[in-house]
N, C-alpha and C positions, 0 to 999 in steps of 0.2 A: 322857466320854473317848472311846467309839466311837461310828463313825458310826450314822446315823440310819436307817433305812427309810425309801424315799421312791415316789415314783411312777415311777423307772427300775426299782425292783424288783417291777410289777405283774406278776403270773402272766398275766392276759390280754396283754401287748403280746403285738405280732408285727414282724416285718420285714418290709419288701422284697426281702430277702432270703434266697429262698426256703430256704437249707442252716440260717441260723439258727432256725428253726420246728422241726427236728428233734429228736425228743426225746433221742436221742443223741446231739447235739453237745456240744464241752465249753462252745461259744462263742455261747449265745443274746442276742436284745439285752439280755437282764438281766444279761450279763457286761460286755462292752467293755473288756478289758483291751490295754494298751498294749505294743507292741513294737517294733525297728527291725528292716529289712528291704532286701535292694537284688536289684532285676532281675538275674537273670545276665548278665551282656556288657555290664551299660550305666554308660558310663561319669559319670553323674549318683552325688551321693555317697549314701549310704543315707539312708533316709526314715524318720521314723513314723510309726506304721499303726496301728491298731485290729481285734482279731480280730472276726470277725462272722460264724457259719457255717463255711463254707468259703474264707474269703475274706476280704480283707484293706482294711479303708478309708485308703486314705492320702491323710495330713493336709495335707502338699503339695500334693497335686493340689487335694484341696479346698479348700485357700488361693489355688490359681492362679485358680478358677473362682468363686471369689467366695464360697464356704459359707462360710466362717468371720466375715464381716465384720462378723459382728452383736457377736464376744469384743472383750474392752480388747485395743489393738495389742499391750502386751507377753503376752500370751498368745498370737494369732495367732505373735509371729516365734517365740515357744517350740515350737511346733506344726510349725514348717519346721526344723527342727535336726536337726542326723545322729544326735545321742543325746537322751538324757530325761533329761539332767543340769538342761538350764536350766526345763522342767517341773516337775521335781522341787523344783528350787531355792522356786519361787513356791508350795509347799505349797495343800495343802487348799482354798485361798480359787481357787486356778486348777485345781486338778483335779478339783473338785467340779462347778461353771459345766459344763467342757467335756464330761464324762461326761455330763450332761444338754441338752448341746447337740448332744452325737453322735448320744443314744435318740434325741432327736426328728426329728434328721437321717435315720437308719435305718429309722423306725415307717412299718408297713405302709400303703400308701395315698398316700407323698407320694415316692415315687421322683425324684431331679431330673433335670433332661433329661441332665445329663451324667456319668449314675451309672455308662456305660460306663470313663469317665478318671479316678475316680475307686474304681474297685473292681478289686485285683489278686488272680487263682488264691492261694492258700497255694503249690499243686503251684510254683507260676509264681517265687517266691519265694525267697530264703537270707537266712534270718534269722542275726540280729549278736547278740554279746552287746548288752542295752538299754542301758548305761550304759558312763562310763568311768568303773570300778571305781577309785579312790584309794587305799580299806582296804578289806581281806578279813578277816573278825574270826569265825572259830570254836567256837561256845557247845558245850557238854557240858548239855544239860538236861535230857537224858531221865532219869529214876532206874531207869529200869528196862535202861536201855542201860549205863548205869556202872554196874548192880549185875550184870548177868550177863556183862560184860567182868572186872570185878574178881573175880568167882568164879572165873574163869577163872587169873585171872593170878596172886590172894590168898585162896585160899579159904576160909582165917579171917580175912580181915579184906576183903571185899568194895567196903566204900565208904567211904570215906575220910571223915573225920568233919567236914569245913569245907562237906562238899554239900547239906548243908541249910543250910546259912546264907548260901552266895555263889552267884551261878552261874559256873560257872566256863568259861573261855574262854580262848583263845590266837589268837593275832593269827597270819594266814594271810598267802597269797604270792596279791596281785590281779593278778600277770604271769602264772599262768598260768592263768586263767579262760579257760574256752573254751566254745561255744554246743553246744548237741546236736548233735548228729550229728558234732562233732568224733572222729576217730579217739583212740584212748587208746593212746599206745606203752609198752608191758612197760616199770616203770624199774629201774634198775640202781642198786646201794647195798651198804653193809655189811652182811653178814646172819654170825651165830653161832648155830649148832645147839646144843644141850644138848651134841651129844658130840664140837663141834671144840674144842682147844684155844687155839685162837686166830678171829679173824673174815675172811672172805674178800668179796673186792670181787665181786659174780655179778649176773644178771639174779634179781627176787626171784619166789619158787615162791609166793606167798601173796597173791596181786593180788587185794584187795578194792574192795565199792563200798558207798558207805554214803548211806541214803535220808534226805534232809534235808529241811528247809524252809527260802527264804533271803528274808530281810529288806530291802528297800531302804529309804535313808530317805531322805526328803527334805528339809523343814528342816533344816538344820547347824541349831549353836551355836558359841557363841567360846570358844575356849579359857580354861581357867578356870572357867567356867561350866558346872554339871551341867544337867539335864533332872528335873524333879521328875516322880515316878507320874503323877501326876493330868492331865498333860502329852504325857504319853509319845509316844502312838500321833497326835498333831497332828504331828510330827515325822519318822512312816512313812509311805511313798509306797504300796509295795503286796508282792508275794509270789509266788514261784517256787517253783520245783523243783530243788534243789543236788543232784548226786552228788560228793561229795568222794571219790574216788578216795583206796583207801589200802594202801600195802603192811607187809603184814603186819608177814615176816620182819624187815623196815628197823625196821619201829617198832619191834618188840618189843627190840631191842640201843641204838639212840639214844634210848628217850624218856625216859631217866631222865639227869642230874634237873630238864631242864629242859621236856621232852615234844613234842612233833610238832614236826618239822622236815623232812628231805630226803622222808619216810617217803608225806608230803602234797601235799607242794610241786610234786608233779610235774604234778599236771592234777587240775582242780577244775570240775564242766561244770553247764551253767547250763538250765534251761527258755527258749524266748524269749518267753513272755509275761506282763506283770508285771500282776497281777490285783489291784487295789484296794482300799482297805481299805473304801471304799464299797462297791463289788460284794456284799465278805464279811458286811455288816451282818445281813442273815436270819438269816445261820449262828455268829453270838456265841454264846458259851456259856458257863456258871462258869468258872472255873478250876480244876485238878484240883483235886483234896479230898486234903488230906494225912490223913494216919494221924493218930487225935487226941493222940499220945505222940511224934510228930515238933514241934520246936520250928516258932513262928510265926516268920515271915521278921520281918528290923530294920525298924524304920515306916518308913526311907527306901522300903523294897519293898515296903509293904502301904498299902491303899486296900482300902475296900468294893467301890467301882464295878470295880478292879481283879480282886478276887475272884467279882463278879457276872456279867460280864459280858469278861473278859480271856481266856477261852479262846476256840477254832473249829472248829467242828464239820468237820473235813476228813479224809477218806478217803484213806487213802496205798496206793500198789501197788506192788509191783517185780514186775519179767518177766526173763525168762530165755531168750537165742535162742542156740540154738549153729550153727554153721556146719552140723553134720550136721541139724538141723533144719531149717535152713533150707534143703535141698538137699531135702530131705524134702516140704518143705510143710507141713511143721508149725508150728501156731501157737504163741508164745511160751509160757512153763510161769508161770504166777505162783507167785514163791517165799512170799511175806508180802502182809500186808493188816493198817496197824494207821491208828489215829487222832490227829491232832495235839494232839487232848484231852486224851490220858494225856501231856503235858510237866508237868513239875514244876516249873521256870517259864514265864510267860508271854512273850511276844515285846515286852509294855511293860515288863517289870522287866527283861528283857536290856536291853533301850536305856539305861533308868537307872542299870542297876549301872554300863555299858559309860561313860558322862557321869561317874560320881559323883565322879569324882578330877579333874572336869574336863578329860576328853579330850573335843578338838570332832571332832564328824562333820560330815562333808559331804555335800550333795546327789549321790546316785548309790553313797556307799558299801553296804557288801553285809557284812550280816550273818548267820549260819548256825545253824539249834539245833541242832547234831550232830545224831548218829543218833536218827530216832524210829521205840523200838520197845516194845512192851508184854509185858507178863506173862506172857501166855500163848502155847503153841507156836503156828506161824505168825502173830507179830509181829514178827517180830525183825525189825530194817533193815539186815542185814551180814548175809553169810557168816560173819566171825566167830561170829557168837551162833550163825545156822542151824545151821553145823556142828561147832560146842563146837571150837572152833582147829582144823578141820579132820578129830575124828575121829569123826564122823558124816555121810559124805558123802551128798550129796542126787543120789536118779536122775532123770536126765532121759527124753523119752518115748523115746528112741534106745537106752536102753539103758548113755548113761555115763552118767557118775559125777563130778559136782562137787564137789570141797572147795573150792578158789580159782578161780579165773578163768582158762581157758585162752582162747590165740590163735581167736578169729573170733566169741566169746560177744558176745555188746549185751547190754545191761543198759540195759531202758526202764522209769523211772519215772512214775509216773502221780500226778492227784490229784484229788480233786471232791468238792463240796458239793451237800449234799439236804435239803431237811425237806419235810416234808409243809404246803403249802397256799405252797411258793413253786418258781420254776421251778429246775432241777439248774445249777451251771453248776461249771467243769472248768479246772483250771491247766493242762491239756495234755499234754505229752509232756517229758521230760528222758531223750536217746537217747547214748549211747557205746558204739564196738565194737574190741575191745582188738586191736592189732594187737602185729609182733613190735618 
């Protein structure tokens, strides 16, 4: 069901390029993950690129000059396309081939003469959302996110008693997906305080961000037709960095009884580089271990190999920059640090349950596991959790005071994989800074 370890994941390679050898980069040749990007001013339509270092391989250029010629032609015209829809579309049998036609492209020693026209600065760069997003589809699967939300809201009755047996999810709004570094404007919506009598239309006082991981997939199916386990992850392209922006106040008054709406909808901001399910193979892992008095998932969601081998070992971060910070010179504050390990389900049983009634996905759609945050203080992926709805607010190194999100904060998500005896490699950056 996952990919394999191969000889793109050798700890010895190296580049040509010298920023990828860094042990701090997110982006060594052992990553290669895929993104779209366009020159500022130039009127050519956006390209896809390849992260590498500091620096960007685009797939154009080396189609103009000949690199490519050795792929089957429908791979090459895939490779020159303004998005990674029609990449996507040709699954695993084409994204496997190219990942290892890139390493060998890249590996130290064989530079080609025209690796000037072919390699662009990051700095030089405005990356695009990668895909044209069709469906935005919202998973809740943290357990540890729905039970210290629900204590919140239900304190005798925390979690709802169908979340062990379904994952549960709500279909989002793919109009307003925007790339990092997109601005986030303050939204406006119904908000009702405990002590108004009635609800008033205002800007919402409770602007959160919530630390995600997001899904691409590539194989569709036909409507009608599910995606069995065993299946699942042949179907996924690769994996980002979500911040689903969320306000509070909105939700807390509209989400019953049919739940997130206006509260969400308003901006949802993406990483720009979609990191493979190839790349990830090092970093597989079990799948969480439930409690042994929690019920086993329905067989349509259970598989050995799904259990063995269905989690991934990724380090998640969120940071904190406020405007007086930044005026400061102060570097970001990281608020949390937790693992995409602790999800209670996996990113192949969302696809399946997401299939099981027979809804078809498409190439490029964008799936989400809600908030992941763990058990213990400094996990949480919200402000909500951080500051228990607000009445535990967090100091920053200036001396305020965060509950929510004020005008000129960024809220930068981080993310990367490590084990011992393979090289580190890094989903990047997913950046947003809330204006008014």
């Amino acid at each position: 069901m996952t990919c394999s370890i191969d000889a793109t994941h050798d700890v010895n390679l190296r580049s040509w390029v010298e920023s990828a050898n860094q042990t701090d980069t997110d982006f060594p040749i052992q990553n290669l993950p895929f993104g779209v990007f366009q020159r500022p001013g130039s009127p050519e339509p956006p390209h896809i690129g390849v992260a590498i270092g500091d620096r960007i391989l685009d797939l154009a250029a080396c189609y103009a000059v000949g690199l490519l010629q050795d792929l089957p032609e429908p791979l090459q015209v895939a490779c020159v396309a303004s998005v990674l829809n029609p990449l996507m579309a040709m699954g695993r049998s084409a994204s496997s081939p190219l990942r290892h036609h890139v390493s060998q492209l890249l590996q130290a020693g064989n530079p080609p003469p025209s690796a000037d026209k072919i390699l662009v600065p990051m700095a030089d760069a405005e990356m695009r959302v990668p895909a044209l997003i069709g469906d935005y589809t919202d998973f809740y699967a943290s357990i540890f996110h729905a039970t210290n939300v629900g204590k919140l809201f239900r304190p005798d009755n925390p979690l709802l008693p169908n979340y062990k047996y379904v994952p549960i999810a709500y279909h989002g709004r793919a109009s307003s997906i925007v790339a990092s570094n997109t601005p986030i404007q303050r939204p406006s919506g119904q908000r009702k305080r405990p002590e108004d009598n009635a609800p008033g239309f205002t800007a919402s006082q409770m602007l959160d961000y919530e630390l995600e991981v997001g899904c691409f997939v590539g194989l569709g199916n036909e409507l009608g037709e599910s995606i069995a386990l065993e299946q699942a992850e042949e179907h996924l392209f690769g994996l980002c960095l979500v911040n689903d922006w969320s306000a509070r106040d909105i939700q807390a008054w509209e989400y019953q009884p049919l739940g997130p709406f206006l509260a969400k909808s308003f901006a949802t901001s993406l990483s720009p580089w979609v990191v493979t399910l190839e790349a990830l193979a090092p970093f597989r892992s079990s799948a969480f271990t439930r409690p042994a008095d929690d019920p086993s998932p329905l067989p349509y969601l259970t598989s050995a190999a799904n259990q063995q081998s269905g989690g991934i070992n990724l380090t998640l971060e969120v940071f904190l920059s406020s405007a007086q910070m930044r005026q400061e010179g102060r570097e970001p504050l990281r608020l949390s640090q937790t693992n995409f390990q602790k999800m209670y389900w996996t990113v192949a049983q969302m696809l399946t349950h997401h299939t099981s009634n027979g809804c078809n996905l498409r190439p490029g759609d964008l799936f989400a596991s809600g908030t992941v945050s763990g058990a213990e203080a400094g996990t949480q992926g919200c402000l909500l959790e951080l500051t228990q709805r607000g009445s535990q607010p967090i100091a920053l190194p200036t001396g305020e005071m965060r509950s929510f999100l004020q005008e000129g904060d960024e809220v930068i998500l981080r993310g990367y994989c490590e084990k011992e005896g393979y090289v580190r490699i890094g989903l990047g950056e997913c950046r947003g800074r809330v204006v008014s």
